[in-house]
C-alpha positions in Angstrom: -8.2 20.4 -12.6 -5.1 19.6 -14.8 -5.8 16.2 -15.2 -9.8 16.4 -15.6 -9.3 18.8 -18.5 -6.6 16.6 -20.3 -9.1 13.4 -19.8 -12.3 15.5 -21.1 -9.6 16.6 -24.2 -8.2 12.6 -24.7 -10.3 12.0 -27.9 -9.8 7.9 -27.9 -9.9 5.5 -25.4 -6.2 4.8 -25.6 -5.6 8.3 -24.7 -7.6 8.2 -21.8 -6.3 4.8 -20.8 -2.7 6.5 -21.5 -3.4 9.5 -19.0 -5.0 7.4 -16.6 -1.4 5.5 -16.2 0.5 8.4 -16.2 -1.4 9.7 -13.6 -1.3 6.7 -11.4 2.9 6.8 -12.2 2.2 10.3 -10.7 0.6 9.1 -7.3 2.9 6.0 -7.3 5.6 8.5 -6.7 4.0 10.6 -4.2 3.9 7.3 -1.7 7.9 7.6 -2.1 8.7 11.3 -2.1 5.7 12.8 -0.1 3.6 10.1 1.8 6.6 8.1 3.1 7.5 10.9 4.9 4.4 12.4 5.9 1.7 9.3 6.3 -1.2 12.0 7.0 -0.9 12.9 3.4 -2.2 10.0 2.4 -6.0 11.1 2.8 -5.5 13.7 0.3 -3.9 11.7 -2.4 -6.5 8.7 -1.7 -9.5 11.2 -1.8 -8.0 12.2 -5.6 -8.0 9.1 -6.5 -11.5 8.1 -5.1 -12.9 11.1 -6.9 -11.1 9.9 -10.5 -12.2 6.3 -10.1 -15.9 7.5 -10.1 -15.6 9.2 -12.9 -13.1 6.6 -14.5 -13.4 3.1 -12.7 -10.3 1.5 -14.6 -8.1 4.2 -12.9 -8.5 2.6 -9.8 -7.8 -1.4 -11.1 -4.6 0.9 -12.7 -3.3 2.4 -9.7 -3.9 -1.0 -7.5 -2.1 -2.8 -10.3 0.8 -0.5 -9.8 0.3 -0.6 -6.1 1.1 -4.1 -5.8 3.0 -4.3 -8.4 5.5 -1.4 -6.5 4.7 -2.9 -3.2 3.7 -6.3 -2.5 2.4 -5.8 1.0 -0.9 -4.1 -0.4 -1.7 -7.5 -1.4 -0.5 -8.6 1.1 2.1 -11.5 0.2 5.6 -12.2 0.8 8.4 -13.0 -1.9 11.0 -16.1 -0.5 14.1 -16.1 -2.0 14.3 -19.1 -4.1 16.7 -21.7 -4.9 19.9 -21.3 -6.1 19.1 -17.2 -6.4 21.5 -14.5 -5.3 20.9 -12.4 -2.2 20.7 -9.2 -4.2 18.3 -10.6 -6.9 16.4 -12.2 -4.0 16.0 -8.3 -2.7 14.9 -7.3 -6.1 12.4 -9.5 -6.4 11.4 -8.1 -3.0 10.9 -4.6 -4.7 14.5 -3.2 -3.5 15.7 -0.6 -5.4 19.6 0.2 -6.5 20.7 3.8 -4.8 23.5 5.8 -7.0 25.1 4.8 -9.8 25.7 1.5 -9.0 23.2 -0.9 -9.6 24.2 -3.8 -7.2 24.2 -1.0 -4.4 20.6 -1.8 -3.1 19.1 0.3 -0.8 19.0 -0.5 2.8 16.2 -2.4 4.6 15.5 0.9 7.0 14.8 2.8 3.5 13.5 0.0 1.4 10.4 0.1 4.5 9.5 3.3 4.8 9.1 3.3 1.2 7.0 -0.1 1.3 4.9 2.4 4.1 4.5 5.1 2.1 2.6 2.6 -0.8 0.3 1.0 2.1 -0.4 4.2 4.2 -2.0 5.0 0.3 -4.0 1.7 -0.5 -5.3 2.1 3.3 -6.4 5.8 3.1 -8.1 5.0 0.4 -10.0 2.0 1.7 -11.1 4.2 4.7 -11.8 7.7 3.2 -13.7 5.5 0.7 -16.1 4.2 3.2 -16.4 7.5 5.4 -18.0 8.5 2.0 -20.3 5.8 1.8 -18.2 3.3 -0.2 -19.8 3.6 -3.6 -18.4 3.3 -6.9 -14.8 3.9 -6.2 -13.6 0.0 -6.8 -12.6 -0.4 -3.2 -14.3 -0.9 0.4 -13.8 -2.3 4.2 -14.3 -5.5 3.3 -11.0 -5.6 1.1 -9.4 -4.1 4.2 -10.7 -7.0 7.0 -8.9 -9.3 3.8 -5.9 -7.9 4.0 -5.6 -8.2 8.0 -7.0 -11.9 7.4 -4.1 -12.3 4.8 -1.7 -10.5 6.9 -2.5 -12.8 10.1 -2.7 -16.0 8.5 1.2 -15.1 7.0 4.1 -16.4 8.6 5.6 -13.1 10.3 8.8 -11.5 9.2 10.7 -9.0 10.0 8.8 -6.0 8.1 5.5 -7.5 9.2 4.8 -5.1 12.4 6.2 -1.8 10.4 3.2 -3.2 8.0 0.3 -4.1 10.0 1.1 -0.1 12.3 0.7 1.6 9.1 -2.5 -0.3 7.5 -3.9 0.1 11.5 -2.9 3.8 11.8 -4.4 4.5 8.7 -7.4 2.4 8.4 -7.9 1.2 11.7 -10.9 4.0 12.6 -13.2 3.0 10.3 -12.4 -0.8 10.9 -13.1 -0.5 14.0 -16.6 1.7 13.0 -17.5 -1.2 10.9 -16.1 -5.0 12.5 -16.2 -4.0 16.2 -15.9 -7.3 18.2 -14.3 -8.6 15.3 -12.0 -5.8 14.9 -11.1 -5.8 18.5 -10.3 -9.7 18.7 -7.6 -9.4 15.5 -5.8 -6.5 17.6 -5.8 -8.8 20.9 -4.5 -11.8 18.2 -2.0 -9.2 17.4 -0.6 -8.4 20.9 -0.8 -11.8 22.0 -0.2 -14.1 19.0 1.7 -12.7 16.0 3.6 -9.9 17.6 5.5 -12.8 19.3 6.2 -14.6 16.8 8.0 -11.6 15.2 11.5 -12.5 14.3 14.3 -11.2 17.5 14.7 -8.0 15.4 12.8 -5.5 13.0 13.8 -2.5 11.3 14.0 0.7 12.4 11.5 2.2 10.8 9.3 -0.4 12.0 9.7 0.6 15.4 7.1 3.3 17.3 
């Protein structure tokens, strides 16, 4: 109610555009602090944001800008460390984030992949809360989803891969399985039988069920 009375209030379109960033800074923390913890929570959050985008459809090209921007497995890509960079910066580039006061004190893999969770469980809530409503106007749908698991197979495995493809399943694997049947069915067999072997001889923690 807050934030649809401060958008009917915004008297330009910068001030709209302004609030519309703020509040997708807002959510953006909410996959850290709430979601990561409690994946569920991400219906509630992705219905919000379905219901803004209708009424504002650049909220939603905000928040996925921030989305990916925050976590680049809602794209879904890796980042490869590249020549002649550090380890750390290689982790930055990765999206790891310094923990205290010290900023060369990254954060550990077990925490830096929850985290990247929490950001997915969002963009995959939203993809299937969006289409138990009928898809729509809401700037996303089922078939970005089948892309990302087409981008996501076709991707040469690493370690955070299976802590990935368990959230976007748990999350939107109902509805893709409502919509692509067959289809849907044969990626999960390619899954068991193809790329979870290829997985490299350890994961993290929080990648394991």
């Amino acid at each position: 109610a807050k934030v649809t009375t401060a958008l009917q209030e915004a008297s330009t379109a910068a001030a709209i555009e302004a609030l519309l960033y703020d509040v997708a800074g807002y959510v953006l923390e909410q996959t850290d602090c709430q979601i990561s913890k409690h994946q569920d929570s991400a219906y509630g959050y992705g219905s919000f944001c379905l219901v803004l985008s209708v009424a504002h459809p650049a909220f939603m090209d905000t928040l996925l800008g921030c989305l990916n921007k925050e976590c680049v497995y809602t794209v879904p890509r890796y980042v490869s460390k590249l020549v002649g960079q550090s380890d750390q910066d290689a982790l930055r580039a990765q999206g790891y984030r310094p923990t205290g006061d010290d900023p060369n004190q990254l954060e550990s893999e077990d925490e830096y992949t929850v985290r990247m969770q929490g950001a997915l469980a969002l963009y995959a809530a939203m993809l299937q809360t969006n289409a138990e409503r009928g898809g729509g106007r809401a700037g996303v749908d089922m078939a970005q989803a089948w892309r990302w698991l087409a981008r996501m197979g076709n991707l040469k495995p690493r370690r955070i891969t299976a802590a990935m493809l368990f959230t976007f399943l748990e999350l939107a694997g109902f509805r893709l399985n409502q919509v692509f049947g067959r289809q849907f069915a044969k990626y999960v067999r390619f899954v068991r039988a193809d790329l979870l072997g290829r997985l490299p001889p350890t994961t993290p923690h929080a990648a394991r069920g």
